[in-house]
C-alpha positions as CSV (number, residue, x, y, z in Angstrom):
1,X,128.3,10.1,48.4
2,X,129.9,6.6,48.5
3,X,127.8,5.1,50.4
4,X,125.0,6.1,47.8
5,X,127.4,4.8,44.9
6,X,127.3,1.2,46.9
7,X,123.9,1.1,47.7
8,X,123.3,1.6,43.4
9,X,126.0,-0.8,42.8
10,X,123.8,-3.5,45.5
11,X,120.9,-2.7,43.8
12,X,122.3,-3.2,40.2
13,X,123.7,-7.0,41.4
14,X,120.3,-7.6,43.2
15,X,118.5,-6.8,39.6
16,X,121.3,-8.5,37.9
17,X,120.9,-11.8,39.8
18,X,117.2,-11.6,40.0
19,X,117.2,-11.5,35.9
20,X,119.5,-14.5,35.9
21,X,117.7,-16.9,38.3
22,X,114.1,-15.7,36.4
23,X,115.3,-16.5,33.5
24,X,116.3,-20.6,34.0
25,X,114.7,-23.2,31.3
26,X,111.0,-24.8,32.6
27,X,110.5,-28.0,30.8
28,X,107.1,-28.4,29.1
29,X,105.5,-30.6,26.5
30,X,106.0,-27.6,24.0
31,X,108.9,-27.3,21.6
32,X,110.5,-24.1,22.6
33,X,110.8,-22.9,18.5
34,X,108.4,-23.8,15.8
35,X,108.9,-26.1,13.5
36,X,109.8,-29.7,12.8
37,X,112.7,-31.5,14.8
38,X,116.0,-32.5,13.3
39,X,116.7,-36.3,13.9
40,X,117.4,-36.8,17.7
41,X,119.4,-40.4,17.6
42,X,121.9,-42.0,19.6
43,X,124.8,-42.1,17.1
44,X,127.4,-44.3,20.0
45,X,128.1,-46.1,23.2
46,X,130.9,-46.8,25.4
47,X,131.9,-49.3,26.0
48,X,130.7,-51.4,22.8
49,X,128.1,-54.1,22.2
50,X,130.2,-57.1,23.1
51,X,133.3,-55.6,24.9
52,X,135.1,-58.1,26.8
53,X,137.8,-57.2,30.1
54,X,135.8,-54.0,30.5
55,X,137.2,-52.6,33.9
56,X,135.4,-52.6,37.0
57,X,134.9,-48.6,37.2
58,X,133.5,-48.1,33.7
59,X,131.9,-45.3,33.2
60,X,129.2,-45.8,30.2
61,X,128.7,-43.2,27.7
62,X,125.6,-42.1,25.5
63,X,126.2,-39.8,22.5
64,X,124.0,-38.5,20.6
65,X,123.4,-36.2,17.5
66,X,122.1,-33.5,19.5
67,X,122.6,-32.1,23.0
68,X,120.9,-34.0,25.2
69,X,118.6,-32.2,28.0
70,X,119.9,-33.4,31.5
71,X,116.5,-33.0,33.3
72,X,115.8,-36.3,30.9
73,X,118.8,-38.6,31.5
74,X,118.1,-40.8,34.8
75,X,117.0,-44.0,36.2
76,X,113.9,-43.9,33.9
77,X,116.1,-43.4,30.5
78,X,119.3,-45.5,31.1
79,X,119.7,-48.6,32.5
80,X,122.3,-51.1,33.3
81,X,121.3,-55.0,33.7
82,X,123.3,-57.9,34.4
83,X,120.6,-60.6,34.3
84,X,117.4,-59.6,36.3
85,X,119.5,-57.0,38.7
86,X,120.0,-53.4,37.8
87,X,122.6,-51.1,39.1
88,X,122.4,-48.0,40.9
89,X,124.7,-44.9,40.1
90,X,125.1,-41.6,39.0
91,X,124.0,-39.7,35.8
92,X,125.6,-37.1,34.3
93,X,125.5,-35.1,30.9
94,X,128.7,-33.9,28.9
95,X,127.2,-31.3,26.4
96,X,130.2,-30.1,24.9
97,X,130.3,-33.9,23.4
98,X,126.8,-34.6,23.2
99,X,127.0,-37.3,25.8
100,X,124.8,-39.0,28.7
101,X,126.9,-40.3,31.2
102,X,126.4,-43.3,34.3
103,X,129.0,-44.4,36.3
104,X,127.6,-47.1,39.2
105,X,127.7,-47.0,43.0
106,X,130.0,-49.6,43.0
107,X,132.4,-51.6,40.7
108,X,131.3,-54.3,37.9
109,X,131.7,-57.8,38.6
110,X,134.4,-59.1,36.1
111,X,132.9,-62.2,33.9
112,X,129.4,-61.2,34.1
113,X,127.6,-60.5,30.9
114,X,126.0,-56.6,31.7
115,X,123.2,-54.9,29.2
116,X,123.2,-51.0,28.8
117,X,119.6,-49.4,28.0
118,X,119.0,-46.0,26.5
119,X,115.3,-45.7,26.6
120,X,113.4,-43.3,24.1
121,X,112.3,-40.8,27.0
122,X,115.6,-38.6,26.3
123,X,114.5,-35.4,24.9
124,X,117.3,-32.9,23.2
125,X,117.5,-29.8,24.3
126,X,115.3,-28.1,21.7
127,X,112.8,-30.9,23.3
128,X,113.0,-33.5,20.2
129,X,112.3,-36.9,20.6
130,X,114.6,-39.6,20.6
């Protein structure tokens, strides 16, 4: 009898897990409800247009008015210059604050001038333009 009560209790978790890893997000062209979007803008970054003795390990920030979908923040939708060189890193997102993060590969040069990019092809999550 208890090895049939194990056997059920394997074959609940296999169902279980099986309805979880079915039911993960596929990104298509489609809005995933109907209906128009609610303005998708970036509303902040970090650090500011024109900060000065920024540290080395900075870690720039993105926020938005709406969650952003991380499948969309990379190399392709932010960017950071400092004159015709652009830096390698690691992209994040922070949904409870409605962030896109990038910290790079390596420290910042002190007294160079640097230029953060947020391109348009960041989607929310209810797949709204920016």
């Amino acid at each position: 009898m208890a090895g049939a009560v194990l056997s059920w209790a394997r074959l609940a978790l296999s169902v279980a897990l099986a309805a979880a890893l079915s039911s993960c997000s596929v990104p298509t062209a489609e809005l995933p409800r109907t209906g128009t979007c609610e303005p998708f803008e970036l509303t902040g970054v970090a650090p500011a247009p024109g900060s000065r003795g920024v540290a080395p390990n900075v870690t720039l920030a993105a926020t938005f008015s709406d969650f952003p979908e991380p499948e969309t923040v990379d190399a392709g939708s932010i960017l950071l210059y400092t004159g015709v060189f652009y830096h390698i890193g690691r992209f994040w997102v922070d949904l409870v604050d409605r962030r896109a993060l990038f910290k790079t590969s390596g420290d910042l040069r002190m007294g160079l001038g640097y230029t953060f990019v947020v391109k348009p092809t960041i989607r929310s999550l209810r797949g709204c333009l920016l």
